[in-house]
C-alpha positions in Angstrom: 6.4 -25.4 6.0 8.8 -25.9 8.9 11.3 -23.8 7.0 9.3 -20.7 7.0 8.4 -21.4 10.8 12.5 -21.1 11.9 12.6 -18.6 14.4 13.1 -15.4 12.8 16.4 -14.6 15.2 17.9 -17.8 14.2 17.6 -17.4 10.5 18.8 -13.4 10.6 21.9 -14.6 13.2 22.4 -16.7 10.1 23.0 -14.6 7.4 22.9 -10.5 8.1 -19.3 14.5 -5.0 -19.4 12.7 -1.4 -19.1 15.0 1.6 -16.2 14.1 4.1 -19.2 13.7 7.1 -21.1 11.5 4.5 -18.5 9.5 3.1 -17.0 8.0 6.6 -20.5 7.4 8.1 -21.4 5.2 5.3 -18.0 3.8 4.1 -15.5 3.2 7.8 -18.8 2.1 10.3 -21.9 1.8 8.2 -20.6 -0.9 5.8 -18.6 -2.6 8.5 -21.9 -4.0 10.0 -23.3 -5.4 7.1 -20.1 -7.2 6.4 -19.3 -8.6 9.7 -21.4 -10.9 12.2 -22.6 -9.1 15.1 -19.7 -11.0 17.2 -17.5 -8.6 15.4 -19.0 -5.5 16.7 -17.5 -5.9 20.4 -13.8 -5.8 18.8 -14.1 -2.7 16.2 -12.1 -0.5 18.3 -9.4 -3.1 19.1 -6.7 -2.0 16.7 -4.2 -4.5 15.3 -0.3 -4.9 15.3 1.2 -3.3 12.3 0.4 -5.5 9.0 2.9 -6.2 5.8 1.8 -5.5 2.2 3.5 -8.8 0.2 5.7 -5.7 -1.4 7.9 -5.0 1.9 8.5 -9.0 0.4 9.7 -8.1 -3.3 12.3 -10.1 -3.0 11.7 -12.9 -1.3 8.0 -13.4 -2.9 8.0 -16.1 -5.7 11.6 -15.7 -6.0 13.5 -18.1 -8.7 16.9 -18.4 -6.6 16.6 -21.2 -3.7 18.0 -20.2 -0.4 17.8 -22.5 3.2 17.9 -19.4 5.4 14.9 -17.7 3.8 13.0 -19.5 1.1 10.4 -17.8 -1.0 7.3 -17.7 0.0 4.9 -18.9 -2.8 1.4 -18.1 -1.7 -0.8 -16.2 0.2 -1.0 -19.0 3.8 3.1 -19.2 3.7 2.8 -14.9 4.2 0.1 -15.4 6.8 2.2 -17.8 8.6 5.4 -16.0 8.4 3.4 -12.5 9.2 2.4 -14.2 12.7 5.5 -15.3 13.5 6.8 -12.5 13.2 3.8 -10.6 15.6 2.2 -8.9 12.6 -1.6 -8.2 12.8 -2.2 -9.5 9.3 -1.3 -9.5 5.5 -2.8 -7.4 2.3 -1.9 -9.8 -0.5 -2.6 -10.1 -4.5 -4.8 -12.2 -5.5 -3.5 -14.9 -8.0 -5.7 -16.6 -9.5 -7.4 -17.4 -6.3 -10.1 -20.9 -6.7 -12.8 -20.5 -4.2 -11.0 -23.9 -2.3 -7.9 -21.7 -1.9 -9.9 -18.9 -0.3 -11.2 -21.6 2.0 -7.9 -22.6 3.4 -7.3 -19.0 3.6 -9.8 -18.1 5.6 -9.0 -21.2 7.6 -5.5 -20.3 8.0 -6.3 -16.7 8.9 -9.2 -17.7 11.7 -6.9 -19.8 13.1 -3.7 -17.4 13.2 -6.2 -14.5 14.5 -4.8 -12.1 11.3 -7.2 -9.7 9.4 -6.3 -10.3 5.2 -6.5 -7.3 2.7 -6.6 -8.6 -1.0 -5.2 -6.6 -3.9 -6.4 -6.4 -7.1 -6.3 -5.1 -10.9 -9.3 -3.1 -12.1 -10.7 -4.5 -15.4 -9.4 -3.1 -18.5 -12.6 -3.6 -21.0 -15.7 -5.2 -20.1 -14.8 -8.3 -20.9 -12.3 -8.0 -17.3 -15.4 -7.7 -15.5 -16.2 -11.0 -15.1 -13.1 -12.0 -13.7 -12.7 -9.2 -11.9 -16.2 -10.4 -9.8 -14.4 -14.1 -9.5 -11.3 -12.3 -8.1 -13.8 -10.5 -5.6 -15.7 -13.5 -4.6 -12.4 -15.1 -3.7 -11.4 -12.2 -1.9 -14.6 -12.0 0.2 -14.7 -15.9 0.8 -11.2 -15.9 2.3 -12.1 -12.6 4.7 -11.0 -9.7 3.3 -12.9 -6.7 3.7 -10.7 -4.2 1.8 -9.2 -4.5 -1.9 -6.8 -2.2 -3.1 -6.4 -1.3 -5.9 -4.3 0.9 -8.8 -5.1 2.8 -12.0 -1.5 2.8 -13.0 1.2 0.0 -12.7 4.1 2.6 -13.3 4.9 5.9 -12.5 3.0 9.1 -14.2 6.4 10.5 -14.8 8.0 7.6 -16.4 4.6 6.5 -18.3 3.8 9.2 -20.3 5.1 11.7 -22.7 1.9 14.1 -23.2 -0.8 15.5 -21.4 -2.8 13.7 -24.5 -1.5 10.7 -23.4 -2.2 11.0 -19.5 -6.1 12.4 -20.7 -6.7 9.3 -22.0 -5.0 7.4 -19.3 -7.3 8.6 -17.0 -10.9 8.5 -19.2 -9.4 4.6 -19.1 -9.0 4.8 -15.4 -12.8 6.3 -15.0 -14.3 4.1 -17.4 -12.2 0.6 -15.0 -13.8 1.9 -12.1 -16.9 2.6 -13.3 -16.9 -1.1 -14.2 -15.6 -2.3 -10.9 -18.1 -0.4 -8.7 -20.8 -2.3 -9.3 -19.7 -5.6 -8.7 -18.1 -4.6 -5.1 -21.0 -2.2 -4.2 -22.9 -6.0 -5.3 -21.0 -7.9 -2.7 -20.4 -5.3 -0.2 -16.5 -4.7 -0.3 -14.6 -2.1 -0.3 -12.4 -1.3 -3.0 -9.4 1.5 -2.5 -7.5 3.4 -5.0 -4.0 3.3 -4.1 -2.5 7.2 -4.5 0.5 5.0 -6.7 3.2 7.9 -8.0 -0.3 8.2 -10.5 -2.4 10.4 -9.0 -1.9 14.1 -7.4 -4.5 14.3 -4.3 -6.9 16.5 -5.7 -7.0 14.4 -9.0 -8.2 11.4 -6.9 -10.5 12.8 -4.5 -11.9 14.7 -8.4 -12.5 11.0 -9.2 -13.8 9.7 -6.0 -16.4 12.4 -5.7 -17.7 11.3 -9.6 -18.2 8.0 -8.4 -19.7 9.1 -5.5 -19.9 5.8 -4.4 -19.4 4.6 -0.5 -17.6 1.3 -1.6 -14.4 3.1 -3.6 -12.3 5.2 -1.6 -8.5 5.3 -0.9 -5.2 3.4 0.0 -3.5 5.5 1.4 0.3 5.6 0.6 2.3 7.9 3.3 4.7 8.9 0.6 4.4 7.9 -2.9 3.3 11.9 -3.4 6.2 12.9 -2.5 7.7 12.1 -6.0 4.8 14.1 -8.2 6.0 17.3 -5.8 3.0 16.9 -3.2 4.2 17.5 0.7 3.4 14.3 2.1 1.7 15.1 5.3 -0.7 17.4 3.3 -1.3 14.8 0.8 -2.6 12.3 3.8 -4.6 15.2 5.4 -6.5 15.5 2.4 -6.9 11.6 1.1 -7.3 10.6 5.0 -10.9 11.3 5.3 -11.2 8.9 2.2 -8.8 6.0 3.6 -10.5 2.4 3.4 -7.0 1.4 3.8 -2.9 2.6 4.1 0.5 2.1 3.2 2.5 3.1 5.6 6.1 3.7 4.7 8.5 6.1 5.7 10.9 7.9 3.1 14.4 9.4 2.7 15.6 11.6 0.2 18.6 12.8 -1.3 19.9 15.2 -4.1 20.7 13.8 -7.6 22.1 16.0 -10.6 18.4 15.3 -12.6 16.7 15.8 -9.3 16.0 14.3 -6.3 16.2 10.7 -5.3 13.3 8.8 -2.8 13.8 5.3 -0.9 11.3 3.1 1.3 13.3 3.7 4.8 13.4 2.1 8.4 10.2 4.0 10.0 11.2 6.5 11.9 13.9 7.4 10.2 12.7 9.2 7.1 10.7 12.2 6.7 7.0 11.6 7.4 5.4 12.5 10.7 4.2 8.9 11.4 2.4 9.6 14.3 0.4 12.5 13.2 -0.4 10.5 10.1 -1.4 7.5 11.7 -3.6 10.0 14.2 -5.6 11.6 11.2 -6.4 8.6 9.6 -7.8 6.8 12.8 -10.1 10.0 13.4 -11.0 9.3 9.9 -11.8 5.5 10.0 -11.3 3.8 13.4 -11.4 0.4 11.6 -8.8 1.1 9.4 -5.8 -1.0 9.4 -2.2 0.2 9.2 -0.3 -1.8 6.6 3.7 -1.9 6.1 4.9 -1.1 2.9 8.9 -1.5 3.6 10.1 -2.2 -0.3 13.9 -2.6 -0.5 15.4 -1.7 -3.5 17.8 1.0 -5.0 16.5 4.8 -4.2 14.1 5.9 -6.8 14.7 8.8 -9.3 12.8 11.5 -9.3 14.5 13.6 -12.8 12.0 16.8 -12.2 14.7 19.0 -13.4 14.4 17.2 -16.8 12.3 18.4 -19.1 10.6 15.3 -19.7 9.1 14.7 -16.1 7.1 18.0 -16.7 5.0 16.7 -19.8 2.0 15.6 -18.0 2.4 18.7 -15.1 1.6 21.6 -16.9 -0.5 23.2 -14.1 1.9 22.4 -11.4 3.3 25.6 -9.9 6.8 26.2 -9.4 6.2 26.6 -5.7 5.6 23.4 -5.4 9.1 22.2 -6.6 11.3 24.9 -4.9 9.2 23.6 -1.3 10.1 19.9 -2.5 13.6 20.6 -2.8 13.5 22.6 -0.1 12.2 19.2 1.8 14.7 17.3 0.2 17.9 19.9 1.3 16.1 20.3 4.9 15.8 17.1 5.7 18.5 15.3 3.9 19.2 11.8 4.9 22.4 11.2 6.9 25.0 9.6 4.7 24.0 7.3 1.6 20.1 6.1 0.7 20.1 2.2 1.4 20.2 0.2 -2.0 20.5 -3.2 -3.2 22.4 -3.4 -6.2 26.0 -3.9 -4.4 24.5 -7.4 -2.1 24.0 -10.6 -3.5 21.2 -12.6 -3.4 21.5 -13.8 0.1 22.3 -10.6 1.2 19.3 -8.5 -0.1 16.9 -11.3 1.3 18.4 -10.7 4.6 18.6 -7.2 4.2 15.1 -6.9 3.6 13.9 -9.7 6.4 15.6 -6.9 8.5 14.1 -4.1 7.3 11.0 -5.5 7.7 11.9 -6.5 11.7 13.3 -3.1 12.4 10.2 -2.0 11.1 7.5 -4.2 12.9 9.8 -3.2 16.1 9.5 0.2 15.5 5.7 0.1 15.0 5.2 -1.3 18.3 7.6 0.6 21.1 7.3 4.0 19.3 3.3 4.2 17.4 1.9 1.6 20.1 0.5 -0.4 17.4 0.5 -4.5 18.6 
């Protein structure tokens, strides 16, 4: 445990249906008080630093490959710990497997570091996933959480699928998953957001949202991930803000390619969402909700949408949309070359991403006032 507990300038010196009105009155206060003792109440409008998803630690999460300066972390307390340290205000984590003594030592761990914990989970597939799906929940709620995100798709829509046909039944699938999941959160009062995951086009999940028309599913909200189905990002997180349960903040910069356009996971503040405005609408949204890192570093993305097979599941999509995205992409170009990893050893992209992480924790709290 010591390892992970090395000061953090030490080891990086060492190796560089619902209405809007209805839907927040129920879902962002409402619940909140039947989930939370009344001590609670008198710290609702306290917000928290800046928190990490477990992806802004790709690399470094269960990795294979040993290293001194920044060993993996392997659970869900050696995040926590290493998310204090470093001045976060908590963690959203998967849930793996989770025994109800492990969510006890959670929830011990978290109490005592003072962090709020976000779980993240897979829908169930057939009915027979609902079962564990409830377990996964149970652990969830006994170690704290109050928010599980979710997704419908583990991919990306334009990578996944060759047909409309094929993304129809995708998302009866989708439907048919949440229908099963609603129950069992609505059940133990937990709120379970649908992450907008390079799946979904904004008006396709608030479509499903207003189905359910159900207080207890509603949205992660990912800053950018819209971006890449040819959405403008800031009117992606007007629309899906008033629906937010929980974020992903990220910010993004983009670049031409010969198929397209190419996206990458950025330092905040320098990419090409307006952070502050998004933050803004989602706290007049949700006061509660809490503002979650998603820093993932990796090689830039590839968005082909001059191919013809990213088009196979967009046949409504006007071509406006794509001459305003590239006009985004040639507007606000980002200076020189998109970070990537696949030039840096092992070593080198842990420490890489440590510091992405840092620059971005640092940025959240001088410049958005978050911590």
């Amino acid at each position: 445990m010591k390892k992970h507990l090395q000061p953090m300038h030490t080891r990086i010196a060492q190796n560089t249906g619902l209405q809007r009105r209805e839907f927040l009155h129920t879902s962002a206060l409402g619940l909140l008080v039947f989930a939370q003792p009344l001590s609670f109440l008198s710290t609702m409008t306290k917000e928290s630093a800046m928190g990490v998803i477990v992806h802004s630690y790709s690399i470094r999460w269960n990795a294979k490959t040993e290293s001194k300066t920044f060993p993996a972390f392997t659970d869900a307390i050696q995040l926590l710990e290493h998310c204090h340290e470093l001045g976060a205000g908590g963690v959203q984590v998967t849930l793996n497997n989770w025994t109800s003594d492990f969510a006890k030592k959670v929830r011990d761990r978290r109490e005592k570091l003072g962090l709020y914990l976000e779980g993240s989970i897979g829908l169930p597939k057939t009915a027979d996933d609902v079962a564990t799906f409830e377990k996964e929940v149970l652990a969830a709620k006994e170690a704290g959480a109050q928010v599980l995100r979710t997704v419908c798709l583990n991919g990306r829509r334009y990578e996944t699928f060759n047909s409309a046909e094929a993304f129809s039944i995708f998302k009866k699938q989708s439907l048919q998953s949440l229908q099963w999941a609603e129950p069992i959160v609505k059940k133990h009062r937990i709120k379970l957001a649908v992450e907008n995951h390079k799946d979904w086009k904004a008006a396709e999940l608030l479509a499903i949202l207003k189905g359910l028309s159900s207080p207890w599913v509603g949205v992660t909200l990912d800053f950018g991930n819209n971006i890449s189905l040819l959405e403008d990002p800031m009117e992606v997180i007007k629309a899906l803000a008033p629906y937010a349960f929980s974020t992903h903040v990220k910010d993004v910069g983009l670049a031409e390619y010969e198929q397209g356009f190419l996206m990458s996971e950025v330092p905040l503040g320098s990419g090409v969402i307006d952070l502050r405005t998004a933050l803004d609408l989602c706290r007049k949204a949700n006061p509660t909700i809490n503002f979650n890192l998603e820093m993932i570093t990796r090689d830039p993305l590839q968005i082909p949408c001059f191919s013809e097979g990213y088009w196979a599941t967009f046949a409504q999509t006007p071509a406006t949309d794509l001459a305003k995205t590239i006009q985004l992409v040639r507007a606000k170009k980002y200076p020189g070359t998109l970070p990537g990893v696949k030039n840096l050893d092992f070593e080198q992209k842990l420490a890489f991403e440590e510091k992405n992480v840092l620059d971005c924790l640092s940025y959240s709290k001088n410049k958005l006032g978050l911590g």
